[in-house]
C-alpha positions in Angstrom: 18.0 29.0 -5.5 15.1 26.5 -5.3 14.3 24.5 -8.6 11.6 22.5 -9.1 11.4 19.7 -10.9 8.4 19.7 -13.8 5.8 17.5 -13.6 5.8 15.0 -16.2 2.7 14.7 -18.4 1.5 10.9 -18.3 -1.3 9.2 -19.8 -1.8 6.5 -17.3 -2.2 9.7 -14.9 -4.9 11.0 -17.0 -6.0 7.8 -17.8 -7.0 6.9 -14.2 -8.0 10.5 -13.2 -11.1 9.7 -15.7 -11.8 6.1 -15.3 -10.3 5.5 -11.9 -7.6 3.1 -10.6 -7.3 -0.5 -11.7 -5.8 -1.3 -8.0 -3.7 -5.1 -7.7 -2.7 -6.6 -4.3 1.2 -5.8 -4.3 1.7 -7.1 -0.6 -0.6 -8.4 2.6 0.6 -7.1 5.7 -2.0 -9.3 7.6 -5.0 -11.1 6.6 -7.1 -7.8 6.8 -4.6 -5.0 6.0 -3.1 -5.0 2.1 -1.4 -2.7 0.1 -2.5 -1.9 -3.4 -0.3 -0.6 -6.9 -2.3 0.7 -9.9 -1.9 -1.5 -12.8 -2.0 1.6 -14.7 -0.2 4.3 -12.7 2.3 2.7 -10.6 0.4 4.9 -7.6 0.8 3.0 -4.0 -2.4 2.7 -1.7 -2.8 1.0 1.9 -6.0 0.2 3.8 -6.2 2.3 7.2 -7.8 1.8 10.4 -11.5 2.9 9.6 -11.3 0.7 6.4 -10.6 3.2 3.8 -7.5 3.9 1.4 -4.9 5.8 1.7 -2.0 7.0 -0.5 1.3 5.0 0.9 3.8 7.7 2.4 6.6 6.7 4.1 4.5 6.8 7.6 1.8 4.3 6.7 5.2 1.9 5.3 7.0 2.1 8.3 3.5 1.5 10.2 3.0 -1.5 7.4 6.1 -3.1 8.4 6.0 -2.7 11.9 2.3 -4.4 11.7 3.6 -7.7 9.3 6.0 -8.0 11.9 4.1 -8.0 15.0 1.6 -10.6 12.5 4.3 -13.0 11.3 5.2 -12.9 15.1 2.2 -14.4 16.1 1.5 -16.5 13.4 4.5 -18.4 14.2 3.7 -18.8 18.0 0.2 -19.8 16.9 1.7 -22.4 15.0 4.0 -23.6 17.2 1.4 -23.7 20.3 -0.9 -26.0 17.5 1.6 -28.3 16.6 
């Protein structure tokens, strides 16, 4: 048998369905790439490629991670090549 789980009624849901997202920097990937939580919903966002956002699945965290990487990467080459 398949059960689902209910969805749970919340106000911050409803909340931000009316008066939109109150979106905070939770982490910078790179200087130009972020990702976002809601203040009110707890709800995950990322900036994509063409410069919109995106909900944050588990593809665009793995793709997040991977690009900090690759940025911290040359950050510290750049700053060892200036020094």
């Amino acid at each position: 048998m398949n059960k689902q789980q209910p969805t749970l009624f919340s106000f911050a849901k409803v909340y931000c369905s009316v008066f939109g997202h109150k979106l905070r920097v939770s982490k910078n990937i790179t200087n130009h790439v972020h990702e976002y939580r809601c203040k009110k919903c707890g709800m995950e966002m990322t900036d994509t490629a063409d410069g919109l956002l995106a909900r944050l699945t588990p593809k665009f965290k793995e793709t997040n991670a991977y690009l900090a990487k690759i940025h911290e990467r040359r950050k510290r080459i750049f700053l060892a090549k200036a020094s």
